[in-house]
C-alpha positions, 0 to 999 in steps of 0.5 A, a space after each residue: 859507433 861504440 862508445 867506451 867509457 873508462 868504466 867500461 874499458 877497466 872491465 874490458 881490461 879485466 875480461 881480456 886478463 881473465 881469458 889468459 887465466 881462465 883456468 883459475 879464475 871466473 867472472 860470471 857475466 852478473 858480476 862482470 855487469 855489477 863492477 861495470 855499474 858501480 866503477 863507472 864514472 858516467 854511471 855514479 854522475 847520472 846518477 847523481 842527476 838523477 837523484 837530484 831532479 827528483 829532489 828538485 819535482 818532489 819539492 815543487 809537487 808540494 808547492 803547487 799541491 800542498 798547502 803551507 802551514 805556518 806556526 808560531 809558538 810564543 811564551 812571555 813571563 812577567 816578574 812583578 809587583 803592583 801597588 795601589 793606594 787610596 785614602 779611607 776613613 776609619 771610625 773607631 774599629 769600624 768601617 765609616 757607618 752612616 750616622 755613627 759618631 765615634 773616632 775618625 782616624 785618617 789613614 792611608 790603604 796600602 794593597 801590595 800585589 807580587 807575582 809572576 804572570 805567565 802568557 802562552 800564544 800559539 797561531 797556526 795560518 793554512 795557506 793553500 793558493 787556488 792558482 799559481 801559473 809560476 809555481 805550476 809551470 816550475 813543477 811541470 819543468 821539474 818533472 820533464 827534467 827529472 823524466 830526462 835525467 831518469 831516461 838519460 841514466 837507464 839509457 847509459 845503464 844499458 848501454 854499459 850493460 850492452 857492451 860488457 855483455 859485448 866484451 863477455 861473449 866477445 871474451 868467451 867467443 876468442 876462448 872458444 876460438 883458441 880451444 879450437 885452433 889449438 885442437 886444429 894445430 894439434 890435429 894438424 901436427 899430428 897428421 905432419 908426424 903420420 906424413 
């Protein structure tokens, strides 16, 4: 059983068309097969399936077999100033001195600290999981719908190749055909005028 799609039928269509016309224009069967390939809905849909289940294996290939690297990258900037206070004693243009008998002046230290203090901090974890039955059986089920959909788009491939090769040569057959019934009608007329 053949099955047409309308991809395929547009071509039909145009193969038909050109038999009419097949003294002005030419369509190989390369060029035939390529507007086939990219005008076929059924074609471009698996297609896209299939571009998707790769997508799909090729993440989870790096979720069973590759590692996870985690990062982080912080930065913290402090304004401020800092006091501290203190009492000391001062004896007369000394520091107090053991056993030294001048002025005693009671005063009061002030040390003022004012800036801005910068903090970088970077981490960076490696995770690599030695078995992950869930993670396994999904890649496993990934692959066997990505070699489905991979299949699946080469088997609707060929088939529109096989009938567009079908149509040409079907095409290309009724053409020889005519030429050669209208050799026959000629031939046959002529030996009607010689009877």
């Amino acid at each position: 059983m053949v099955k047409i799609v309308v991809g395929e039928l547009s071509v039909m269509i145009v193969l038909l068309a050109l038999s009419v016309q097949a003294e002005t224009l030419h369509l190989t069967l390369d060029d035939a097969i390529e507007m086939a390939l990219s005008d076929g809905a059924d074609i471009i849909s698996k297609e896209v399936e299939l571009t998707q289940s790769k997508a799909d294996y090729l993440s989870g290939l790096g979720g069973v077999f590759l590692p996870t690297i985690n990062t982080s990258l912080s930065f913290r900037r402090q304004w401020g100033t800092s006091y501290s206070f203190g009492d000391f004693n001062y004896y007369g243009g000394v520091d107090y001195v053991p056993g030294y008998q001048g002025e005693v002046y009671n005063s009061v230290m002030f040390n003022g600290d004012s800036g801005v203090s910068n903090t970088y901090t970077y981490s960076a974890n490696l995770t690599q999981p030695l078995v992950s039955p869930s993670a396994m059986f999904a890649y496993l089920s990934a692959r066997s719908s990505y070699r489905a959909s991979r299949l699946k788009y080469e088997d609707a491939t060929a088939g529109v190749i096989i009938g567009i090769c079908d149509a040409y040569f079907g095409v290309l057959k009724a053409g020889h055909i005519l030429e050669a019934s209208k050799r026959a009608y000629e031939s046959s007329k002529k030996h009607l005028e010689y009877a």
